[in-house]
C-alpha positions in Angstrom: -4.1 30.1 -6.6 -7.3 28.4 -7.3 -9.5 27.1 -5.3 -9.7 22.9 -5.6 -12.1 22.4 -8.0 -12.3 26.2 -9.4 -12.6 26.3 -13.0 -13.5 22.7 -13.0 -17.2 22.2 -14.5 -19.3 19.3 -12.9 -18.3 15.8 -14.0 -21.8 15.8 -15.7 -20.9 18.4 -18.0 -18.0 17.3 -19.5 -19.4 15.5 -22.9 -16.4 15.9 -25.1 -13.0 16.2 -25.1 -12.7 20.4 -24.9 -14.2 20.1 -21.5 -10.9 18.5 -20.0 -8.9 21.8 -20.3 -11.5 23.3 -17.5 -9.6 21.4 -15.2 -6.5 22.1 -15.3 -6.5 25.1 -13.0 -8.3 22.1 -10.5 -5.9 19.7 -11.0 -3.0 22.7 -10.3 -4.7 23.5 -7.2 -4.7 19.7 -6.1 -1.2 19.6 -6.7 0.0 22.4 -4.3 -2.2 21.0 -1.7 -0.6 18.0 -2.2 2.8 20.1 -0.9 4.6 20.1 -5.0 7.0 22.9 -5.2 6.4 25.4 -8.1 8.8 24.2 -10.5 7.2 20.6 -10.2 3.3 21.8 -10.2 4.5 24.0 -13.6 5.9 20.2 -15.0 3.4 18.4 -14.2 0.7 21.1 -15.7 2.2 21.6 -18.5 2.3 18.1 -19.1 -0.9 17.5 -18.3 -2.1 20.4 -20.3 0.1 18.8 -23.9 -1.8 15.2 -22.8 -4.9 17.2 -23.3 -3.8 18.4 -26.5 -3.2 15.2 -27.5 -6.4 14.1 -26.8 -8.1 16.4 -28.7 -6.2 15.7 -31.8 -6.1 12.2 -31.5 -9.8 12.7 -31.0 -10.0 10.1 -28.1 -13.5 9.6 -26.4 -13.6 10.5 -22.8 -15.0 6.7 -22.8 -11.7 4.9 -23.2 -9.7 7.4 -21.7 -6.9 5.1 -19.9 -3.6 4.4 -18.6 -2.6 3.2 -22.2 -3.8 6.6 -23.3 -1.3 7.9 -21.4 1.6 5.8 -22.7 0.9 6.6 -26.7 0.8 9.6 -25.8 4.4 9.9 -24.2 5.6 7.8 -27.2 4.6 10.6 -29.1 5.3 13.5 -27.1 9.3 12.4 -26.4 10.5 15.0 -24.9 12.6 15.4 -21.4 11.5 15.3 -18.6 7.9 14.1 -19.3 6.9 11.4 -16.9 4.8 8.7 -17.2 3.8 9.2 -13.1 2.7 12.8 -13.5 -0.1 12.1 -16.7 -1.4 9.0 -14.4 -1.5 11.8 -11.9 -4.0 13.4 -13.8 -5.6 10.9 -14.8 -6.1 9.4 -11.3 -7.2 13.3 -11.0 -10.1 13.4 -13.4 -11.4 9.6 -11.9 -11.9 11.7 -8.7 -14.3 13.5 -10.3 -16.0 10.7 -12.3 -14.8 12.8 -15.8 -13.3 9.1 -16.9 -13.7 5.3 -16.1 -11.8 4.0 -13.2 -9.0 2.3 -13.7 -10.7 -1.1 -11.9 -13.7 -0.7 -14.3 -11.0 -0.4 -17.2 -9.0 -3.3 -16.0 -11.2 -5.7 -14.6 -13.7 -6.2 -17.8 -12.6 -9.6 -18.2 -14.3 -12.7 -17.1 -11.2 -13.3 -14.5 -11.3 -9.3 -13.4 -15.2 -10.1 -12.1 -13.9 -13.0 -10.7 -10.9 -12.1 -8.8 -13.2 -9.0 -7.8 -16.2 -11.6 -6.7 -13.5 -13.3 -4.3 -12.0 -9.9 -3.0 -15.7 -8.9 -1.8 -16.2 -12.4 -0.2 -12.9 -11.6 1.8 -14.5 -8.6 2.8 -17.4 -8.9 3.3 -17.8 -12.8 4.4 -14.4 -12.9 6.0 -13.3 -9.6 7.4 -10.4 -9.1 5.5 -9.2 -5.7 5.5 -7.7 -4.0 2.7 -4.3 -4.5 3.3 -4.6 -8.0 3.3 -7.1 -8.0 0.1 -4.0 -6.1 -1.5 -1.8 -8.9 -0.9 -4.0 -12.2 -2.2 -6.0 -10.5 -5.1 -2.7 -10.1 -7.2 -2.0 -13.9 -6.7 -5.2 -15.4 -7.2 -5.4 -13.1 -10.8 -1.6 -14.6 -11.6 -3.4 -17.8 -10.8 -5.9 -17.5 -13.4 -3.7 -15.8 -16.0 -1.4 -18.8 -15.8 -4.1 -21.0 -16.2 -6.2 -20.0 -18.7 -3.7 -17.5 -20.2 -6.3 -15.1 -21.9 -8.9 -17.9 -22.6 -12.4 -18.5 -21.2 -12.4 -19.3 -17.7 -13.3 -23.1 -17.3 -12.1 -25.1 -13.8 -13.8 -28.4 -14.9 -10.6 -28.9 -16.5 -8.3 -27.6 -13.1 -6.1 -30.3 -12.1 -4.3 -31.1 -8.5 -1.1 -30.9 -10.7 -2.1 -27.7 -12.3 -2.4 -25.7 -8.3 1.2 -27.7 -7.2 3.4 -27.0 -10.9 1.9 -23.0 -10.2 2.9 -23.2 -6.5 6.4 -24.2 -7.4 7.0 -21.9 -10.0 5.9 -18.8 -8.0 8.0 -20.4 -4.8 11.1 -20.7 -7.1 11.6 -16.8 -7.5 10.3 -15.2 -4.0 10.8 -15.3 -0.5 9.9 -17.9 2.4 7.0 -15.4 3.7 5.9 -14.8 0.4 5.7 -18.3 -0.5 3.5 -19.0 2.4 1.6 -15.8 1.7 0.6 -17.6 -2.0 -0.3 -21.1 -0.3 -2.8 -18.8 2.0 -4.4 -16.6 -0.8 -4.4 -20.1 -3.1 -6.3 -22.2 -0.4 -8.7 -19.4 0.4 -9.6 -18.6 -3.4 -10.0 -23.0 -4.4 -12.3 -23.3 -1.3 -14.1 -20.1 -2.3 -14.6 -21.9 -5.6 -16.0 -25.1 -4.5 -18.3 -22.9 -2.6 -19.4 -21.0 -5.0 -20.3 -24.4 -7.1 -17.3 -23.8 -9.9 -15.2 -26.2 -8.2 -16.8 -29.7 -7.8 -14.1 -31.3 -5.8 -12.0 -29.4 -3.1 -8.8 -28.6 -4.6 -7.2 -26.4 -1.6 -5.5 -30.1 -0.4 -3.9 -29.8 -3.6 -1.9 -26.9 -2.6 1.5 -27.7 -1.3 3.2 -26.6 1.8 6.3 -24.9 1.9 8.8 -25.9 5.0 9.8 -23.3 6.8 12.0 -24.9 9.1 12.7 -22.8 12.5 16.0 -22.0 13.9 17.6 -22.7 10.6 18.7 -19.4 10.0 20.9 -16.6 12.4 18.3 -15.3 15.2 16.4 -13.1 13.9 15.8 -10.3 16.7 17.8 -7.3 18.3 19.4 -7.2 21.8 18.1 -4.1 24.4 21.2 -2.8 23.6 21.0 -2.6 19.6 17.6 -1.6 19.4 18.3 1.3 22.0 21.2 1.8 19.4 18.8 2.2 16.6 16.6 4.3 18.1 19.3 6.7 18.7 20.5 6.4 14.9 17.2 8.9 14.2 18.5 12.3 13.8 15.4 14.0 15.5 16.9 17.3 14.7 15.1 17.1 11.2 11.4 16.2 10.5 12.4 12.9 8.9 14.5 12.0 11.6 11.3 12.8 14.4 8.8 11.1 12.2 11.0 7.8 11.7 12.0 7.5 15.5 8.2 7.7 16.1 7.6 4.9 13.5 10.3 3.0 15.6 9.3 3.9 18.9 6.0 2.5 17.9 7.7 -0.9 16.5 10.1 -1.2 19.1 8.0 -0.4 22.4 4.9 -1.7 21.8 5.5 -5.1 18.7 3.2 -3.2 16.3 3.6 -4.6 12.7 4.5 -2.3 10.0 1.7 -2.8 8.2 -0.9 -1.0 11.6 1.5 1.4 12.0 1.6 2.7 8.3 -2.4 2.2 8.9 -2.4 4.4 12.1 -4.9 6.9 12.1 -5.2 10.7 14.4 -8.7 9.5 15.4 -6.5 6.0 16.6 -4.7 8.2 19.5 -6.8 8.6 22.7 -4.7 11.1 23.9 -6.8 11.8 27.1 -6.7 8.4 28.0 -3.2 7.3 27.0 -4.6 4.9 24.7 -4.3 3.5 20.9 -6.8 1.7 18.7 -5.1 -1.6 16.4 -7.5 -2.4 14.3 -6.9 -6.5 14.3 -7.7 -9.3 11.9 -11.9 -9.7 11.5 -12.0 -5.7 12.2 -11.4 -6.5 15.5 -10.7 -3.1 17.4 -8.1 -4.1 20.3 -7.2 -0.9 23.1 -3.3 -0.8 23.8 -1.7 1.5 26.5 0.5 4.3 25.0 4.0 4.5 27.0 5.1 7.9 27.5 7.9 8.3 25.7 5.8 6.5 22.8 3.7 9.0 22.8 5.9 12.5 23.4 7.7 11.2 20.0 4.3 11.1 17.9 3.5 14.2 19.6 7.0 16.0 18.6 6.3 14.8 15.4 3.0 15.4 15.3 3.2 19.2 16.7 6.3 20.2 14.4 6.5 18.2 11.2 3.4 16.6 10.4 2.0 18.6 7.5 -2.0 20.0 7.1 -3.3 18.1 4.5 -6.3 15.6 4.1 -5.8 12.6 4.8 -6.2 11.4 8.6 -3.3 9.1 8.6 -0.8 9.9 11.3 2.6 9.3 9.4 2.5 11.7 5.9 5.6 11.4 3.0 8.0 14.0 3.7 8.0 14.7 -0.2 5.0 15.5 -2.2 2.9 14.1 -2.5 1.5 14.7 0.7 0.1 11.6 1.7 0.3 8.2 4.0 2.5 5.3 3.0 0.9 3.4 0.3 2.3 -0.1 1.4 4.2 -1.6 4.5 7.3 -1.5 2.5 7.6 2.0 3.1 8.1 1.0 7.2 10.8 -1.6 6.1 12.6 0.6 4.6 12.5 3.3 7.5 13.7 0.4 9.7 16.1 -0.5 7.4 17.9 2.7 6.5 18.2 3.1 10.3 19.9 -0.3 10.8 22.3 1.1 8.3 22.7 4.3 10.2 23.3 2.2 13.2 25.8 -0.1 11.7 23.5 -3.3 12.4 23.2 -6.3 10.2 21.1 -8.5 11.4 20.1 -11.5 9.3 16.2 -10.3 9.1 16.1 -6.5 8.3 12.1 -6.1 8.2 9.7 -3.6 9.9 9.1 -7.3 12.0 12.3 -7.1 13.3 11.5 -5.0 16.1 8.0 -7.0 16.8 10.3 -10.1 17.0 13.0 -8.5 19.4 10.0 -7.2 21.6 9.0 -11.1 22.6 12.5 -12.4 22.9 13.2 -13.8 26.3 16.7 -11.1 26.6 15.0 -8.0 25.7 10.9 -8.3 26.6 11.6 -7.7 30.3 13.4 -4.1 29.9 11.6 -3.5 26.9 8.1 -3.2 28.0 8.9 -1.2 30.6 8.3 1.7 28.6 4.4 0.2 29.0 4.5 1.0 32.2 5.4 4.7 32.1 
């Protein structure tokens, strides 16, 4: 097999369309690192190599090579088996090389793209924000803007209190309590950033609603000692799925870690000489935990016989190809959920916080975080 980038000419050199077939042989080679079987590298080559094709006869520039590219083309092509995931595969492929635009140059062209990309670099930069959080307001602030100006230029002389409240009802209509909240947050931060910036003359973010969130309105929403021992044990840690999720759960259960650090968790995060892990906090705060014993022998299982070599530094990798750390905390919630099922537990709250919330109940802290002290 190839070499990564063998047969692949430098980005530099690839002034026409013809020059795309060079790397096909780089973008097989990525795909077997990335732990594909044969059958599905062959697929996804193939396809990749009759997108190419396309290309060429379509005579598409390099320029405005896209994701939309990609869907003609599979209008055209028809045939089975040809997936839409496998050409952005390539695509994302050839933007690691800088052969095409990225996707955020393609997307965010628009007046409200530089904007929403303005406010995600002041959350960065100004705030602290990481990129898990920036991943969870960006997409409401640009539904904000969509909904307001719906394509047109983007004026807020003309934003109203009434036009922030009728979008924060609409959006709390159709999702979630925590979600709900999550929009208020992201909607707050992005009006003030706009008075700030001098685009907003008045502050609007008093305009944004609250959403009541009544506690103790709903079933408790935590785990007794004995049920989340019972959920550990649901792990069958005789496969490598089994040992990586009753690490993930370890980690939830023992030490209150959300989902969304533990998905994050990094090898360089494990002080394994000094029984120690680095959580990286809100601000980029870097916080030092102690690493209970039994915590740490299930990473270490996991680590020693399932963990695959690949790139990426994350600790916990996709069992499937390809080979790669969980792209979102949803991932974790559905580890912890698929266990609950396995354990024969329905409790009235079913995510990855679950476990954080059953760690600080009064019943099960005490015996709990005894594993802190192992």
């Amino acid at each position: 097999m190839n070499d990564l980038n063998h047969g692949a000419t430098a980005p530099a050199e690839v002034s026409s369309v013809a020059g795309l077939t060079g790397y096909l042989n780089g973008f097989e080679s990525r795909l077997v690192e990335q732990g594909y079987v044969p059958a599905s590298v062959r697929q996804k080559v193939d396809l990749a190599t009759a997108f190419v094709a396309w290309i060429r006869k379509h005579d598409v520039s390099l320029d405005i090579l896209s994701d939309e590219c990609a869907d003609r083309f599979l209008r055209d092509y028809r045939r089975a088996g040809a997936r839409r995931s496998s050409v952005l595969q390539f695509l994302g492929y050839l933007r690691t090389l800088d052969c095409i635009p990225s996707a955020v140059t393609t997307v965010e062209s628009t007046a409200v793209g530089h904007l929403v990309l303005e406010f995600g670099d002041f959350l960065c930069r100004e705030r602290g924000l990481s990129p898990a959080t920036l991943s969870s307001y960006l997409p409401i602030v640009r539904a904000f803007l969509d909904n307001q100006f719906r394509g047109k230029a983007v004026c807020f002389d003309k934003l109203r209190p009434a036009d922030v409240h009728r979008f924060v009802v609409r959006q709390a209509q159709t999702i979630s309590l925590s979600r709900a909240k999550l929009v208020i947050t992201a909607l707050r931060s992005f009006l003030r950033f706009l008075q700030q910036r001098g685009l907003l003359r008045t502050d609007l973010s008093a305009a944004v609603p609250g959403v009541a969130g009544w506690r103790l309105t709903q079933l408790p929403k935590a785990l007794s000692i004995e049920q989340v021992e019972q959920l550990l044990a649901s792990c069958d840690r005789q496969t490598p799925a089994g040992r990586r999720d009753y690490a993930i759960l370890m980690l939830l259960a023992r030490l209150g870690l959300r989902g969304g650090k533990v998905s994050a968790l990094t090898l360089d995060d494990i002080d394994w000489e000094h029984g120690e892990i680095a959580i990286r906090g809100k601000g980029q705060r870097l916080a030092r935990l102690p690493l209970p014993a039994d915590v740490g022998a299930a990473i270490a299982d996991y680590l020693r016989r399932d963990r695959p070599v690949c790139s990426t530094r994350r600790v916990f990798i996709r069992i499937r190809a390809p080979r790669r750390g969980f792209v979102s905390l949803s991932v974790i919630c559905c580890i912890v959920r698929r266990a609950l099922k396995r354990a024969s537990l329905d409790p009235a709250f079913k995510g990855a916080h679950l476990l954080r919330r059953s760690l600080a109940t009064d019943q099960g802290s005490l015996r709990l975080r005894r594993g802190l002290l192992c």
